[in-house]
KEKOL-904173 format. One record per residue (C-alpha): x negated, y, z. Coordinates in steps of 0.5 Angstrom, whole numbers, padded with zeros to 4 digits, always signed. Each point is the difference from the previous one (the first is absolute). Layout:
N
XYZ...
% end
This chain:
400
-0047-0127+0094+0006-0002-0004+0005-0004+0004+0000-0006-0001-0007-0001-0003-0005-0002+0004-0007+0004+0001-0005-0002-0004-0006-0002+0004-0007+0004+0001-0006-0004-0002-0007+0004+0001-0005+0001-0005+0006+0000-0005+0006+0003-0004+0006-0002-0002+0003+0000-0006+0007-0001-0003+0000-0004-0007-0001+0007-0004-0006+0000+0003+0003+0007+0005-0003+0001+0007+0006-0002+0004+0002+0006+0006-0003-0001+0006+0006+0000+0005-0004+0005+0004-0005+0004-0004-0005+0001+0006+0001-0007+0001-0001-0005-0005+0000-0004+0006+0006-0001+0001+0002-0002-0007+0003+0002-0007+0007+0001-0003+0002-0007-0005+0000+0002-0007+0007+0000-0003+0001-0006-0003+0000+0000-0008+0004-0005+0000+0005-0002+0006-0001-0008-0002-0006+0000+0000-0006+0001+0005-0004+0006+0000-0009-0002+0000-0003+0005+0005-0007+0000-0002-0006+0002+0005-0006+0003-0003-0006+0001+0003-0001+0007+0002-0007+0003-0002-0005+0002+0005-0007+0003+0001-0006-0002+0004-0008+0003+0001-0006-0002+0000-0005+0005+0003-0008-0001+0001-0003+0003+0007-0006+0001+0003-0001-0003+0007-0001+0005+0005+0002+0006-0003+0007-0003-0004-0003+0004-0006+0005-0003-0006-0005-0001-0007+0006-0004-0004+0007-0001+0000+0004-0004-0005+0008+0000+0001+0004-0005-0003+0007-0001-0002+0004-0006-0001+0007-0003+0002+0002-0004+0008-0002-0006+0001-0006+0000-0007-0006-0002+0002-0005+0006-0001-0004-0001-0005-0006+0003+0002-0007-0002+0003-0006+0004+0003-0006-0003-0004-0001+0005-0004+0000+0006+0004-0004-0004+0005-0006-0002-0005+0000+0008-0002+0000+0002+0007-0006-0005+0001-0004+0004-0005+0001+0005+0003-0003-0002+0006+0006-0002+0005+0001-0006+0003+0007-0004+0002+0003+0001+0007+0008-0003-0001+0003+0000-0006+0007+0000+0003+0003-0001-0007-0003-0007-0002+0001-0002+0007+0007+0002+0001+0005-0006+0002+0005+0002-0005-0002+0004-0007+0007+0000-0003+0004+0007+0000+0004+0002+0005+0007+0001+0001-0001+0006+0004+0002+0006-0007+0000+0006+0006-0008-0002+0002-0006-0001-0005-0004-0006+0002-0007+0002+0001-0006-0005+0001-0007+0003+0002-0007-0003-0002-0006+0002+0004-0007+0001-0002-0007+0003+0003-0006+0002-0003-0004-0005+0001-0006+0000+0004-0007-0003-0002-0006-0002+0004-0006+0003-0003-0006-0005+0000-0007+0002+0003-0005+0002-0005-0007+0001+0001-0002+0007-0004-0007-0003-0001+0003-0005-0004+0003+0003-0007+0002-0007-0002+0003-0002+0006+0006-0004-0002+0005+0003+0004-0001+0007-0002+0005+0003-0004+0000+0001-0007+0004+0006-0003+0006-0003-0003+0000-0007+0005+0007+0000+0003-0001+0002+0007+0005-0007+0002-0003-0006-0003+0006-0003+0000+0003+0006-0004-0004+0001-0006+0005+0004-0004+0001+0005+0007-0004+0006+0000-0007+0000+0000-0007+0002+0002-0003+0007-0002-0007+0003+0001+0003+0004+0005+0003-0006+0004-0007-0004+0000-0004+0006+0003+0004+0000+0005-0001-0008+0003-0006+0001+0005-0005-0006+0002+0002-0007+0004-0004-0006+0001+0002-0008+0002-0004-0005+0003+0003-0007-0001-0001-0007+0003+0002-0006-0004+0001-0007+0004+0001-0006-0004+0001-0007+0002-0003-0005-0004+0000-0008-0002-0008-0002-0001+0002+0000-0007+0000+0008+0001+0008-0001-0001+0004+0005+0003+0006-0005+0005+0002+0006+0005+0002+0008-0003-0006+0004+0001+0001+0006+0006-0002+0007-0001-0002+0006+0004-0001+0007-0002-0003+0006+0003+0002+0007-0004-0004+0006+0001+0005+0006-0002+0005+0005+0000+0007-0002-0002+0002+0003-0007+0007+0000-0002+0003+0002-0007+0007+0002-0002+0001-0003-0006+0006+0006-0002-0002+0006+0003-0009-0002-0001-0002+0002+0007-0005-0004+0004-0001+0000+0007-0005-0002+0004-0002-0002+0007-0006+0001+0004-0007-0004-0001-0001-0006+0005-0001-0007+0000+0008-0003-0002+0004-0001+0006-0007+0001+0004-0002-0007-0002-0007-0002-0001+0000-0007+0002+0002-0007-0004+0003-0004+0005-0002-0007+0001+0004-0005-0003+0002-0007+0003-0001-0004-0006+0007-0004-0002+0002-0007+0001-0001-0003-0007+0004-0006-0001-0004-0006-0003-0006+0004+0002-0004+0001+0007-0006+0005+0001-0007-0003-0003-0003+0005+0006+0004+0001+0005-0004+0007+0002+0005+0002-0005+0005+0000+0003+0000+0007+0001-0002+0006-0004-0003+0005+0005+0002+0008-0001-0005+0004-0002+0000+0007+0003-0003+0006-0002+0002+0001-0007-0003+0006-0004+0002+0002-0007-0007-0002-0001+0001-0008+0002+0000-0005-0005+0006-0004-0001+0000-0008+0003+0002-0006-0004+0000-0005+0005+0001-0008-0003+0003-0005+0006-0001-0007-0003+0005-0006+0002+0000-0008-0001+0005-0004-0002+0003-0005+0005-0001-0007-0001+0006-0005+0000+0002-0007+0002-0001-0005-0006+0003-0006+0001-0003-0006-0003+0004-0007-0001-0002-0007-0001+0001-0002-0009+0007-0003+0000+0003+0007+0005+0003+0006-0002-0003+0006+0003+0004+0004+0004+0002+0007+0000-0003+0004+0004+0006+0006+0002-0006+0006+0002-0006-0004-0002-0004+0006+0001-0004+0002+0007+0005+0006+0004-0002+0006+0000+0000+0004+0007+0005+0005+0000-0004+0006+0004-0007-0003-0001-0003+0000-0008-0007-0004+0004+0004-0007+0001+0005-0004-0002+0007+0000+0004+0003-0006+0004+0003-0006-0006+0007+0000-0001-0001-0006-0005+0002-0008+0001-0004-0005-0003+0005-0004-0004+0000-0008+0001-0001-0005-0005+0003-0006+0002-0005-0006+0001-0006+0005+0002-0004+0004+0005-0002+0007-0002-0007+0001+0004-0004+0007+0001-0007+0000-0003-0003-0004+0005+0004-0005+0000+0005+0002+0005+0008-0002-0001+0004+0006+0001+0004+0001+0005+0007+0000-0002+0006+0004+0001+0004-0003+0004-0003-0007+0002+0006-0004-0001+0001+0002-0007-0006+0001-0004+0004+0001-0007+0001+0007+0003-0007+0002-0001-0006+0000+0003-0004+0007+0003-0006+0001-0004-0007+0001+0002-0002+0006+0003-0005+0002-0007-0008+0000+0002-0001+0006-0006+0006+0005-0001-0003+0001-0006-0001-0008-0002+0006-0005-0002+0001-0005+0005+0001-0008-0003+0006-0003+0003-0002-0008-0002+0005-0005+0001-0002-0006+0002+0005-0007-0003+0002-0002+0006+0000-0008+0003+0006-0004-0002+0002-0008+0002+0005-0004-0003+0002-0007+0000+0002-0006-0004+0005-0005+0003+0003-0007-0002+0005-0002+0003+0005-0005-0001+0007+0000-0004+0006+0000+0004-0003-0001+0007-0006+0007+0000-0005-0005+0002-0007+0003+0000-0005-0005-0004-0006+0005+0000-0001+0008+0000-0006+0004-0003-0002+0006+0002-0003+0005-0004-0004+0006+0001-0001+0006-0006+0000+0008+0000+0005+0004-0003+0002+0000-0007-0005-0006-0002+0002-0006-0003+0002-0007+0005-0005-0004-0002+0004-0007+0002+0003-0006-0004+0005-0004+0002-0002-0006-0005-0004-0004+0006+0005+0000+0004+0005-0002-0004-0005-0006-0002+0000-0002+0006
% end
């Protein structure tokens, strides 16, 4: 260092120059750590500009094999510290792909910071790691030469992959004969209409086969019923909401055991009804309430029967709601009918029920009193029904 000038500070990743554009010396040659000697000034009244330039720096990308680190791809990159690394794996991926490999991690792109390091002693280095992608070969049945999941030379041996590698005639002799029985329940309106997703079962008669999409080898399996299932379970059928089972016998589709590869495949129909609603019906001149559920609740566990009701018949002031045999309904709390009512228990769960509401019977009164001392000369007393017209004159009396 120079006496009297400080020592001008190390920045990683960067190299200082002097205003000529000439590395400053580094105070230790072995450790430019500990900083660099200030240039001499060019002019002792003026200030020298110390200028960091972003030192260059190297990274790599190598592409291996899972397993056995076999190294297909390497790409080396160069940039300066701190600069985004201006590279991506899309490309290498695609044409590794077509090759047959599938991604495992791409260290690259899932790196948390892709810009060149500081770090000019040691090459940064990212690894993206594939495997050869291993597809399931579907049963064929050799009696069948048009079976649709045979192979056909020049098909891609991944379906997902249509530019990858392909099937041969050599590959295709290979894949030997399988069978499925299948079962379909679908649950239906009795429109025919779908209102539940449909459930399947499937027995397989085979011996595994696997091929791998690089190197084209198949592996097999021994020949047996797969998993050694030979049965289709039974089936409870769902709780569908708005809908009730039309047979309740169909609560459960019953396990067929026994399966062969000779056994027929099952198509099974479970047939549900629609649950009836509460439809409130008002006298001309009311508005008609609306109902929060007016639906019949479905059980949660039970598709057989409707569950326990959670909707509040709503009042409208001036009547009584009645069930379908003219009963009042019972209010929820007995102190306070404009909380609702309960409603009545449905005699069909596949049938709306009719909450009528009845006028109710109302009283008033016409009084003639005297000014000034509130004597009563005569009262009328009046009867009617909600809503109707006070069918009164005061002209008579006023006669009088």
């Amino acid at each position: 260092s120079v006496p009297g000038y400080p020592v001008i500070d190390f920045l990683p990743g960067y190299t200082p120059k002097d205003h000529m554009g000439t590395p400053l010396v580094p105070v230790d040659p072995d450790d430019h750590t500990k900083g660099y000697i200030p240039p001499t000034p060019s002019d002792i009244g003026k200030d020298t500009t110390i200028t960091y330039t972003a030192d260059k720096q190297k990274a790599t990308v190598t592409y291996v094999v899972e397993g056995t680190g076999t190294v297909l791809h390497t790409d080396n990159l160069e940039g300066k510290s701190g600069e985004p690394i201006d590279y991506s794996t899309v490309a290498k991926l695609a044409e590794l792909k077509a090759l047959g490999y599938d991604l495992v991690t791409d260290g690259f792109t899932t790196a948390t910071d892709k810009n060149f390091d500081k770090d000019t002693k040691v090459d940064q280095s990212f690894v993206v790691t594939v495997k050869p992608h291993v597809e399931p070969i579907k049963p064929v049945d050799p009696e069948n030469p048009n079976d649709p999941n045979k192979p056909k030379p020049g098909d891609p041996i991944d379906p997902n992959n249509p530019d990858g590698p392909k099937w041969t005639e050599d590959l295709i002799k290979q894949i030997d004969t399988t069978r499925h029985v299948n079962r379909t329940i679908t649950s239906v309106n009795e429109k025919g209409e779908e209102v539940a997703q449909k459930v399947t079962d499937k027995v397989t008669f085979t011996r595994e086969g696997k091929i791998n999409s690089v190197t084209g080898e198949i592996t097999y399996g021994n020949w047996t019923a797969k998993d050694g299932d030979t049965t289709f379970d039974k089936v409870e059928s769902p709780v569908v909401q708005g809908y009730i089972l039309k047979d309740a016998k169909q609560k459960e589709v019953a396990a067929t055991t026994g399966l062969t590869v000779d056994s027929k495949d099952e198509n099974i129909e479970v047939v549900y009804t629609k649950l009836g609603s509460w439809v409130p019906k008002v006298p001309e001149g009311f508005e008609e309430p609306k109902l929060d559920k007016p639906q019949y609740p479905n059980d949660p566990t039970d598709p057989t029967k409707p569950g326990t009701p959670t909707t509040v018949i709503p009042q409208v002031p001036g009547t009584t709601p009645k069930d379908s045999n003219g009963n009042p309904l019972k209010p929820v709390d007995p102190n306070d009918p404009s909380k609702g009512y309960v409603p009545p228990t449905p005699e069909n769960p596949t049938e709306d029920t009719v909450i009528t509401y009845e006028k109710d019977s109302q009283k008033a009164t016409v009084t003639y009193v005297v000014e000034g001392t509130g004597t009563v000369l005569h009262t009328d007393n009046l009867e009617g029904k909600s809503g109707e017209p006070i069918d009164y004159s005061t002209v008579a009396k006023l006669a009088e």
